[in-house]
N, C-alpha and C positions, 0 to 999 in steps of 0.2 A: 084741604091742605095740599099745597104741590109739596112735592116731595123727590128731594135729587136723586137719583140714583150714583152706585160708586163711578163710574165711567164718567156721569157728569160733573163730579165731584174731583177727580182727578184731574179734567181736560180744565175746572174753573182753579184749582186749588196750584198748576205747575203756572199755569198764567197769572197769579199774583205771585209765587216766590220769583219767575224769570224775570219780573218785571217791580217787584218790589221788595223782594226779600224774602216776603214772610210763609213762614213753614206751615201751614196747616194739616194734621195729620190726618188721617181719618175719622180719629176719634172727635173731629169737630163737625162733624157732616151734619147732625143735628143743630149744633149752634149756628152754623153757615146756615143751612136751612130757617131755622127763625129769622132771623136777621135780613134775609134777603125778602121773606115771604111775600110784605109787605109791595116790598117792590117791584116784585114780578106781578102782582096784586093790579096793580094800578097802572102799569104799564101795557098791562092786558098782554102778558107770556103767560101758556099754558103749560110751559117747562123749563126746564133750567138750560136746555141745548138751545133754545130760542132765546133766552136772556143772553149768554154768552158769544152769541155769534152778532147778539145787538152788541152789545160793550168793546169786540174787537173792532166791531167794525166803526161804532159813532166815531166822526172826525172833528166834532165838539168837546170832547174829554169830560165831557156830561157826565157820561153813560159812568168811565171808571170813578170818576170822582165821587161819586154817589155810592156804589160799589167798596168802595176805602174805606169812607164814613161808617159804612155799616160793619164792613168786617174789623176794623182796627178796633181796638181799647184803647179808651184815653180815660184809664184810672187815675187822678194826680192831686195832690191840696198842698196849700203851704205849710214847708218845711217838716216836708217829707223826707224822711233819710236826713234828720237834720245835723247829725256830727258831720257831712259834707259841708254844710254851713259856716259850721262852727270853724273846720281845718280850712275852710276858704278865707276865712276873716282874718283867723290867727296866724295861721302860716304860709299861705301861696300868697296872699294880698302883699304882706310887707316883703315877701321875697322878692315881687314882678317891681314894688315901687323903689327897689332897689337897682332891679338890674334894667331896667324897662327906660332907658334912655331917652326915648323921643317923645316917654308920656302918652304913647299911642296902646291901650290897653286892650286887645281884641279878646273877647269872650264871648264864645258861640252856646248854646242851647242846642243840641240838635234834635230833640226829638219835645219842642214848648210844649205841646198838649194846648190848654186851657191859659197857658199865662201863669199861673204860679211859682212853678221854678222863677224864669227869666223874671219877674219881677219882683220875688227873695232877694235873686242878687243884686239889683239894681237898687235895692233898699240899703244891705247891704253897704255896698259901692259909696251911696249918699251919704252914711254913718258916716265908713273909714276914712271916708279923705276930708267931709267938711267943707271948708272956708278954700282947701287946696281943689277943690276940684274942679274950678275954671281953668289951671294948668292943663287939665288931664283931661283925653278921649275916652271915656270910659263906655260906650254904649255898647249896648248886649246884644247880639245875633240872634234869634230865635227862631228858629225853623220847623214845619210841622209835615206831613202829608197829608193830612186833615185838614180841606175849608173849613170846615163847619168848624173848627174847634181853633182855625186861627181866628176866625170873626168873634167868636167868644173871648178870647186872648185880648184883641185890640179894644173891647167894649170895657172891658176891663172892672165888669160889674161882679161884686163876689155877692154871696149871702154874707148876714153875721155872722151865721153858725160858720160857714167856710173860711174867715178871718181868725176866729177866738184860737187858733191856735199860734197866731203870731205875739209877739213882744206890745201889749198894752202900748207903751210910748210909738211904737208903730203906726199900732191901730188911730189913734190918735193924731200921730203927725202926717203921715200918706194916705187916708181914707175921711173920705166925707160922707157924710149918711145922706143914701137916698129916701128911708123910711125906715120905718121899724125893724124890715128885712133884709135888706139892700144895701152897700156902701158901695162906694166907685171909687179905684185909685186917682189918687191925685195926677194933672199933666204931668207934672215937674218929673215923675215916675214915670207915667207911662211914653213919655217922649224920649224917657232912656233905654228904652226897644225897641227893635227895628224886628219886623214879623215878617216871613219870605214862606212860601210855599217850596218846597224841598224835600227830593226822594233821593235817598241817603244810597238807593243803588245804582245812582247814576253814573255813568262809566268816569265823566271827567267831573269835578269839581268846578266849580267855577269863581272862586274865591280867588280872588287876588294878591291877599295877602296871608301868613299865616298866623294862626291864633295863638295866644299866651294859655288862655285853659278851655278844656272842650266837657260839656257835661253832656256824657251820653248813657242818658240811666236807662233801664228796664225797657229797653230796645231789643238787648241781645239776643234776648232771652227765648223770641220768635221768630229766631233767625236756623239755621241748620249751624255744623260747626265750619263748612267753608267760606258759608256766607257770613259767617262772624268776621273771620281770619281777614277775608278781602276787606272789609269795613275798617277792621283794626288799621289795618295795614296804610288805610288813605288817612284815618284820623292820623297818622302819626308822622304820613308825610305831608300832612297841613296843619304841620304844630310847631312853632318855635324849638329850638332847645331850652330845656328847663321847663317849659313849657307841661302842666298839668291835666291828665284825663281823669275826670270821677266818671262810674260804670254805676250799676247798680248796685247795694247790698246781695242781692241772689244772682249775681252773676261776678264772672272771673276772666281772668286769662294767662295761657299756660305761660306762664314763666319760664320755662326753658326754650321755647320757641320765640316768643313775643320780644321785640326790639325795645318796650316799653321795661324801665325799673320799679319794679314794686316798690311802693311806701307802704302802703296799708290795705288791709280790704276795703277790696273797690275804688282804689285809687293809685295813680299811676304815674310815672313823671317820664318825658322824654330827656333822654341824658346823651 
């Protein structure tokens, strides 16, 4: 078993927060350790100082990508955290199809995972409007740091077990059986998401235009509290007014500091 030491662990743990946010503390040295083993394995590194000095240096973006894959979590299933759903349907949808003039609906994902947020809503999206929604742009943003789990996203294959928690007439109307275990969302669905690789600490945005609502769940939460505060800070100057953030259930943000108006936990309105 190779095994990090703290120095190694420090000099690999400050080069993913500087470069991608996320906090590892020490008490992850073990799971960093598993996680990587493999790869230093096969790579033929006899240490983690030899791994690291491969990954700054590859000028393929091989090396971190494989690196991301392995440290990030992408725990996620449909209609998780589903009263965000629910206040998505009932009250931000007929607010936006109110004040949303040009019909241009921008709704970003920013942290897709696997595909199931982003295409909840797009299911969603197809209910609420119906017959009206050749009027409407409704296509969903979905954005990951994750290949490996945007390729999953776009294949768009679930298990049954990973569907049965959605709305039967769902299952039914957006899923066709690939066998006994397997359904695959329907085009009509999955052409209503656009999947982009994207690292949310990127100094500039590069969005064009600003979004009506931003889902940024259980992101924050392996972030430090400056590195939140910066994040907040861009989601809100790439947000319409009026314009909606849902966060995660286990995550917040201070209200007496934050330019965002609290509606609910874990949900946010720019005003």
């Amino acid at each position: 078993m190779i095994t990090i030491t703290e120095k190694e662990f420090k000099q690999l743990s400050e080069y993913i927060k500087i470069n991608y946010g996320i906090h590892l503390k020490i008490e992850k040295m073990a799971l960093v350790t598993g996680r990587l083993h493999n790869v230093l394995i096969q790579a033929g590194f006899k240490n983690f100082t030899d791994y690291y000095n491969y990954v700054v240096s590859d000028k393929t973006g091989e090396a971190v990508t494989t690196l991301m894959d392995k440290i990030t979590t992408n725990h996620t299933f449909f209609m998780r955290e589903a009263n965000h759903f629910y206040y998505f349907k009932d009250n931000v949808l007929p607010y936006l199809t109110s004040t949303v003039k040009d019909k241009d609906l921008r709704i970003w994902c920013a942290a897709s995972s696997t595909g199931e947020e982003p295409y909840t809503l797009a299911m969603i999206l197809d209910e609420y409007f119906g017959m009206n929604k050749i009027w409407w742009d409704t296509k969903v943003l979905a954005t990951d740091i994750s290949e490996k789990v945007l390729e999953i996203a776009k294949n768009a294959v679930y298990s049954n077990e990973r569907i049965a928690s959605l709305p039967a007439h769902w299952r039914a109307k957006y899923f066709n059986k690939i066998n006994n275990e397997n359904s695959v969302l329907i085009d009509k669905i999955r052409n209503e998401v656009i999947y982009r690789k994207f690292n949310l600490m990127e100094e500039v945005f590069p969005f064009r235009k600003t979004f009506h609502t931003i889902f940024c769940r259980n992101v924050m939460i392996y972030f430090d509290n400056e590195t939140k505060i910066r994040l907040v800070n861009k989601l809100y100057d790439h947000m319409e007014y009026g314009g909606y953030l849902f966060i995660g259930h286990s995550e917040s943000l201070n209200r007496e500091t934050t330019r965002f108006k609290y509606v609910m936990p874990s949900v946010y309105q720019k005003i």
